[in-house]
Structure formats: structure tokens, C-alpha cells
C-alpha positions in Angstrom: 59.8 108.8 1.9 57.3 111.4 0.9 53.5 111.3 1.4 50.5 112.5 -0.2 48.6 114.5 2.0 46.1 115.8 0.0 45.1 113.6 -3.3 46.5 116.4 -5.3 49.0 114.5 -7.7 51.5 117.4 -8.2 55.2 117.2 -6.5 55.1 120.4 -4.7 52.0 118.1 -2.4 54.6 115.7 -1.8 56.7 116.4 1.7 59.5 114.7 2.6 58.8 112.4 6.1 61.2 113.4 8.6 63.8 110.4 10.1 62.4 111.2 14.0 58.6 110.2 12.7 57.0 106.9 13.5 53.3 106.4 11.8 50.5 105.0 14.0 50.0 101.5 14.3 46.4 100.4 13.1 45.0 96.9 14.3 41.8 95.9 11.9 39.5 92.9 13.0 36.1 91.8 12.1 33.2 90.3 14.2 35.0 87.8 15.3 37.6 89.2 16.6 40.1 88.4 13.0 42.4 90.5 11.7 44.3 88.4 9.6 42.3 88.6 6.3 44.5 87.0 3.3 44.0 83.3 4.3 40.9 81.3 3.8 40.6 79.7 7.1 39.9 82.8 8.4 36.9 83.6 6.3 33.7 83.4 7.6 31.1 80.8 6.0 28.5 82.6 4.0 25.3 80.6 3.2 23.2 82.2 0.2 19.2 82.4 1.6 16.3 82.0 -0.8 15.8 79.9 -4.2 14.6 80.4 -7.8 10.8 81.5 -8.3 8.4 78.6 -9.6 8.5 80.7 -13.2 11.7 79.9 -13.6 11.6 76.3 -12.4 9.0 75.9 -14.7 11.2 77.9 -17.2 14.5 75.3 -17.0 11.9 72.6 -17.0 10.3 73.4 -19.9 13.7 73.6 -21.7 15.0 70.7 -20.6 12.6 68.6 -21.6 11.1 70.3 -24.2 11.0 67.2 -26.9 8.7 65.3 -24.5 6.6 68.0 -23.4 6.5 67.8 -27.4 5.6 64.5 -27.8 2.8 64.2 -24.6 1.1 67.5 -25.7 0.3 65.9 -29.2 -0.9 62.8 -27.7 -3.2 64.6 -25.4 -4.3 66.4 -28.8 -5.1 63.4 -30.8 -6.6 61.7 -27.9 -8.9 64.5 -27.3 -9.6 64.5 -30.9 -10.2 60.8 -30.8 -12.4 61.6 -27.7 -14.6 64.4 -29.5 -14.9 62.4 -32.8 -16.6 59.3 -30.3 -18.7 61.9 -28.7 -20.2 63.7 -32.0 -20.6 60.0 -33.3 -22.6 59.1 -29.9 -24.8 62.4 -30.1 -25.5 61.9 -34.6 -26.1 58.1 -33.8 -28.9 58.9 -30.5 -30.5 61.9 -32.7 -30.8 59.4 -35.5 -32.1 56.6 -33.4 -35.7 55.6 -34.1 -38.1 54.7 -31.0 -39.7 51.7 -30.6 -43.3 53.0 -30.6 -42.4 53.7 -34.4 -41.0 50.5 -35.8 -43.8 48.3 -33.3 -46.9 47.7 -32.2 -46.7 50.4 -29.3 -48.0 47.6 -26.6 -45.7 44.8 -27.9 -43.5 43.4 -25.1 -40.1 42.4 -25.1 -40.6 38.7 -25.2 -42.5 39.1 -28.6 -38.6 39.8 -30.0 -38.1 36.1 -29.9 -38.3 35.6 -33.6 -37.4 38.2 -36.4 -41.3 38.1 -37.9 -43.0 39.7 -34.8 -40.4 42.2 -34.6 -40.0 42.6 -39.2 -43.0 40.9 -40.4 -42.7 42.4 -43.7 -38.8 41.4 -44.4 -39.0 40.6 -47.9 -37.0 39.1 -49.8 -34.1 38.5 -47.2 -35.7 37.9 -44.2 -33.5 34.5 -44.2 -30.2 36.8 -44.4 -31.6 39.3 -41.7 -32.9 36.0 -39.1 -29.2 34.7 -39.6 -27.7 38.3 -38.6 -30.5 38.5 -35.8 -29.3 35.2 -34.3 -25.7 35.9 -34.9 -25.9 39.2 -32.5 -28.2 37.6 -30.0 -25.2 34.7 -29.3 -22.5 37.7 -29.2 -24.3 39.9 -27.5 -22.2 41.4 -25.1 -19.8 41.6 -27.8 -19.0 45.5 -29.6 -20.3 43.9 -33.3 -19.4 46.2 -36.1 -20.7 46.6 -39.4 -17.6 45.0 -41.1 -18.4 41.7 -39.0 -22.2 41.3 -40.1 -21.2 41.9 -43.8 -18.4 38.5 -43.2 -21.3 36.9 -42.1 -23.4 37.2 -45.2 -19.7 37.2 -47.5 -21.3 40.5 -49.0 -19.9 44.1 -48.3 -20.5 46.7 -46.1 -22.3 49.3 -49.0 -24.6 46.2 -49.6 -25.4 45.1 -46.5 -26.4 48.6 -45.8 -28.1 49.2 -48.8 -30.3 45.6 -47.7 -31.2 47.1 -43.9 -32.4 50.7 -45.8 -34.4 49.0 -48.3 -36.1 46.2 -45.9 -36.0 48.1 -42.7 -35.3 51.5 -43.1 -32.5 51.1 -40.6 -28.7 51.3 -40.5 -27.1 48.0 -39.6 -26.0 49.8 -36.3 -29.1 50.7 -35.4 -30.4 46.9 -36.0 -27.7 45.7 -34.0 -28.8 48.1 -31.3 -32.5 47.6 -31.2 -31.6 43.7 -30.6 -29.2 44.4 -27.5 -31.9 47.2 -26.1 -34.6 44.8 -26.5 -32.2 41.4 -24.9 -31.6 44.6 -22.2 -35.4 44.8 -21.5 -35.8 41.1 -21.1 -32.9 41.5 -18.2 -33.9 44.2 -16.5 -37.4 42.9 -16.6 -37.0 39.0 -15.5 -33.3 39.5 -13.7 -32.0 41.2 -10.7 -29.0 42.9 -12.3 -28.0 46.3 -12.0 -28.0 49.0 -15.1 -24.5 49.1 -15.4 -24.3 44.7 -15.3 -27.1 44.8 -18.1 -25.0 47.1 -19.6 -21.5 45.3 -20.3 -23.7 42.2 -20.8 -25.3 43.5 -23.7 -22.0 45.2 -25.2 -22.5 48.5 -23.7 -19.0 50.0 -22.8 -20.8 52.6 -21.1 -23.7 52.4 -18.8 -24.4 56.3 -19.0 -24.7 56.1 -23.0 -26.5 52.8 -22.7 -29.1 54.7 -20.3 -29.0 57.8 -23.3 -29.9 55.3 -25.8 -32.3 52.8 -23.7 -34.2 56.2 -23.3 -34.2 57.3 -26.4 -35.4 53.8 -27.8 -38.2 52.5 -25.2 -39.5 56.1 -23.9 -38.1 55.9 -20.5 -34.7 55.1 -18.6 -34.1 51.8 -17.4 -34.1 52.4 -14.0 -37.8 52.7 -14.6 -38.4 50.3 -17.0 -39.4 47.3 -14.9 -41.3 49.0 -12.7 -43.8 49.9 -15.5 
């Protein structure tokens, strides 16, 4: 047999092994003592350390569920939008609102706001339509009455019913609707016990913080002051 000797891949590097020669004998083992290394059961267990970064969690996450992450992130948007619409409405409406002091005698009280004439004595020619309306919110009064509703009441529309409010009381219907809940919230907080936030609900107020927004807006001062005046 002949053996390379130096890497040189040319015959006259190749040397023919005499018959009297006997090679070394080699033994290789690993840690553990193994030298046989072509069989399986003589492997030694490897366990991988560490996991995948939180980017790319969030990466596979993202792909895999991409068509609801879709679907949620435009429901957030249009409730947002929904949520910003109410909230401009909110602001134009308590801008627009008119105080008391301007559409009453200043020193009236809330018990005058019995009947429709000491709160519109000049309601001409549909003070009937207007008393009926008055009365109709005063027995729903913890109820969220829209426009639409007071107009079925009357069997008229809502472009007429506003045009009667602007004409006989230089108010939206909103706003009328408004002024008799703040004023059945006076009489509460005045002759009852009940918190802000009961008065409130009870007079169709969804929320106590915007009901305090308005209240003050309307009467001068916030409620939590008003019957202690």
C-alpha cells in the first residue's frame, strides 16, 4: 500500500509501505468516555438555550392573524370616530346653550316651571302644541327624547317643528327639551336627597359629568352648589 506523506498529489510522493510495518493504533473518545461515534444511542442530548425576541413574536403574530387585527383596528377607528363626532356635538350644543338668566326673570325659581306660561308667556299661536310637548317630556323624563319623537307627537316634521320652537322661542327643540329636564333637575336637587349623578339618570342624563357641563352652563353654577344657594 503506498501513503501520502506530504499532501503533494504527484506519484513520486507516494512510497511503498514495507510488509514488517504495523501503524499505530489510535483510540478516540469524547467526554464521556465514547468512542464509538456512528450510532445514535451514543450521542449526547443537546438542548438549544434561548428563544425568539418579542419583535419577532410580535412579527408571526401579526401575520398570522393579520385579517382580524384588520377587522378590530377599523372598529376601533369608527368607534373613535363615533366617539369624537358625540364629543364635538356635546361641545357645539353647551356653546350654543342659552342661560336661564336670559330666557327668565333672573329671580324666578324652579317651582314657577310648573306651567308653560310662567316659563313662555308670550307663546303665540301654538302655545297649545308647545304645553302638549312640555307635558309629554315632563312624564318621560328620564327618557333620551329626540327630535324625531316630539315631531310624532304633533304628526308634523322635524324642519317644522324646528321652524315652530325658532319662531316662538328662539330655541332648538333640543334645547327646549333640555331646559325642562335642567329645571325638573333643580326641583330634585333642591327638595330631594339624591346624589348628582341619581338626578342625573333620572332626568335622561347618560352622563353625570356632561349633565354637570350643562347644569352649569344653564343655571350659572354647578349642581353641587345649587341647593345650597
Amino acid at each position: 500500500m503506498d501513503l501520502c506523506v506530504d499532501d503533494i498529489d504527484t506519484v513520486a510522493n507516494f512510497k511503498p509501505w514495507p510488509n514488517d510495518y504495523s501503524p499505530p493504533s489510535m483510540h478516540f473518545s469524547n467526554l464521556q468516555k465514547k468512542s464509538d461515534f456512528g450510532f445514535p444511542k451514543d450521542w449526547t442530548p443537546i438542548e438549544l438555550t434561548g428563544g425568539p425576541t418579542q419583535l419577532y413574536i410580535l412579527k408571526q403574530t401579526i401575520k398570522e392573524n393579520s385579517v382580524i387585527i384588520i377587522i378590530v383596528s377599523v372598529l376601533l377607528l369608527a368607534l373613535l370616530t363615533v366617539i369624537m363626532i358625540i364629543q364635538y356635538k356635546r361641545i357645539a350644543f353647551l356653546r350654543n346653550m342659552p342661560e336661564r338668566k336670559s330666557l327668565f326673570d333672573e329671580e324666578a325659581k324652579p317651582a314657577e316651571t310648573k306651567t308653560i306660561a310662567s316659563l313662555f308667556p308670550l307663546i303665540q299661536p301654538h302655545q297649545e302644541h308647545i304645553i302638549k310637548l312640555k307635558n309629554y317630556i315632563e312624564e318621560n323624563i328620564d327618557a333620551d327624547i329626540s327630535i324625531d319623537q316630539l315631531a310624532a307627537k304633533l304628526h308634523t316634521s322635524t324642519r317644522q317643528l324646528q321652524r315652530i320652537f325658532k319662531e316662538e322661542l328662539n330655541l332648538t327643540p333640543k334645547q327646549f327639551i333640555t331646559i325642562i329636564k335642567l329645571e325638573k333637575a333643580s326641583l330634585l336637587l333642591t327638595n330631594t336627597n339624591k346624589s348628582i349623578s341619581e338626578i342625573a339618570f333620572a332626568t335622561g342624563f347618560s352622563d353625570p359629568a356632561y349633565f354637570t357641563n350643562v347644569f352649569k352652563r344653564y343655571f350659572g353654577l354647578p349642581p353641587s352648589s345649587f341647593g345650597k344657594k
